[in-house]
N, C-alpha and C positions, 0 to 999 in steps of 0.2 A: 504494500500500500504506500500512497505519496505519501512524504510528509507535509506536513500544513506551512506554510510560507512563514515565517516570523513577521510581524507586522512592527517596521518601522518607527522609530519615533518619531512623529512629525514636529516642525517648529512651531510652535503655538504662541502666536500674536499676544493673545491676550493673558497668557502667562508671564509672556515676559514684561509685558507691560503693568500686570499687576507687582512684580517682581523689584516695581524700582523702589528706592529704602524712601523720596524725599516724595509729597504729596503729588498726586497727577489729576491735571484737570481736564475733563470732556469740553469741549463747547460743540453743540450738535445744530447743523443749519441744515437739516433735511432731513431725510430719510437712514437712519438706522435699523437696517433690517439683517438679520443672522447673523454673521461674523462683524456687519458694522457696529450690532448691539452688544455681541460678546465683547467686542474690543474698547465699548464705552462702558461696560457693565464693570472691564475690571481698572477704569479709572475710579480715585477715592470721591470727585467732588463732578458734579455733572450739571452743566448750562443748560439750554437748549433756547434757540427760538421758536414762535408760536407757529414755524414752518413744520417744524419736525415732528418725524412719525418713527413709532416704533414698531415692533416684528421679529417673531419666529418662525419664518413662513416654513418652515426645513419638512413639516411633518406633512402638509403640501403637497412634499415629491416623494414622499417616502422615506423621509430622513429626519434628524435629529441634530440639535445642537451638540458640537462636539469641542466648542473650547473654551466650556465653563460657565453656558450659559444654563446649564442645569441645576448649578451649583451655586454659582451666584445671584441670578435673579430673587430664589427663595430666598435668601438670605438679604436682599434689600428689598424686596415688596411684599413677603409674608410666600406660606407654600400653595396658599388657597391660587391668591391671584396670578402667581409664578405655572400653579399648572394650566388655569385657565389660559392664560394665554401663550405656551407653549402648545397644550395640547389642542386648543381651535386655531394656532395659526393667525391668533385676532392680531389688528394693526388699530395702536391705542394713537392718539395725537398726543402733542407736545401736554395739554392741559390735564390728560388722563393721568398720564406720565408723572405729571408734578402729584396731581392730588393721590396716589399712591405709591409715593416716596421713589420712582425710579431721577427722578430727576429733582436736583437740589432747589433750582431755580430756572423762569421764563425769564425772556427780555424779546425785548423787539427786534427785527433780524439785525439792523444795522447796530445795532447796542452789542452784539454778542462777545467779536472779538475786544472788543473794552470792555468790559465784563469779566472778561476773561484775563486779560491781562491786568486789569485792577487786583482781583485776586489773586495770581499771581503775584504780583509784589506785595500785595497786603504775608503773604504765606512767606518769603524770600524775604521780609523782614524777622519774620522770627527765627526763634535758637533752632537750625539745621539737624542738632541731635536730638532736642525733644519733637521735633516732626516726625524724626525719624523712630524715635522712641513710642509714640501717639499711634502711629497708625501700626507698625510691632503690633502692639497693645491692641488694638482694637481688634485686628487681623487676627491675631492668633486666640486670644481672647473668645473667637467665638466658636471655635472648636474646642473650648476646654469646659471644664465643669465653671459655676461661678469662684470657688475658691481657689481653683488652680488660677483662674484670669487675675483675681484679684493679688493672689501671692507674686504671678508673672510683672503684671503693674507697679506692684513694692519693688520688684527686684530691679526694675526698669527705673525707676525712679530712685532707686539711691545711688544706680550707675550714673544718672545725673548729677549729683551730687560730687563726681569726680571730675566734672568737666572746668573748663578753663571758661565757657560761655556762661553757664552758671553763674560763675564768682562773676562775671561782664553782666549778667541779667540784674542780681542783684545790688550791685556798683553802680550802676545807672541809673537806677531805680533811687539810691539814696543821693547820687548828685545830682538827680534832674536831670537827665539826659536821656538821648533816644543812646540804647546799643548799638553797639560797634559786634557783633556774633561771629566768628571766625571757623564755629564748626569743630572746635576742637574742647 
């Protein structure tokens, strides 16, 4: 008898896009649909204009979401509305999207890239290691029990405590000043 082919690891967009340590912002000016939505799903902060539409159309053709939109939709819209609209295939609008948390925030189309890059620097003003530390926390956090998250959070938070940005967070703070964060 054959044997069965070993199946390759494919490169997966939105893995590695969830993969990066400092916050990732979506801004979505249209249609997000299967791997558009997987690849916005595994950014942390999501725009969108009142243009944009979302979708799993995969089950359609016979197919299925295969990079993580399974995994992550539930996980930021609840499992009820994450099957619904994987398994009908539904195509929700930008205002859907918001009022069940897939998306953080609407703007108007031309507002989006400012929007998006105000938040951006609003995020690139703060301390680089507790972003990096936050979203850890958050991320891992939801694959653990509550006590295991909360001890992860303690441990995370007192490695803060040996940073150099730190001692600049609270230096600043007591001379009136904005931070100077170095990421160190």
């Amino acid at each position: 008898s054959a044997k069965p082919k070993e199946v390759s690891a494919r490169y997966s967009v939105a893995r590695a896009v969830a993969s990066i340590e400092q916050p990732v912002i979506a801004a979505i000016n249209g249609d997000a649909l299967g791997q558009g939505l997987e690849l916005a799903l595994s950014c942390d902060i999501r725009l969108a204009s009142h243009q944009a539409r979302f979708s799993f159309p995969q089950v359609a053709l016979g197919l299925m979401p295969t990079d993580g939109g399974t995994q992550r939709l539930p996980r930021i819209v609840g499992k009820g509305k994450a099957m619904e609209l994987i398994l009908a295939a539904q195509t929700i609008s930008a205002e859907e999207a918001f009022e069940i948390g897939l998306v953080n925030k609407i703007v108007e189309q031309e507002q989006l890239a400012v929007e998006a890059e105000a938040l951006a620097r609003t995020l690139a003003d703060k301390a680089p290691i507790a972003l990096k530390y936050i979203k850890e926390a958050v991320n891992k956090g939801l694959d653990l029990t509550l006590e295991q998250g909360l001890r992860h959070e303690a441990d995370l938070y007192f490695l803060l405590h040996t940073t150099a940005d730190r001692t600049e967070g609270i230096t600043s703070f007591l001379d009136k000043r904005p931070p100077e964060f170095k990421g160190r």
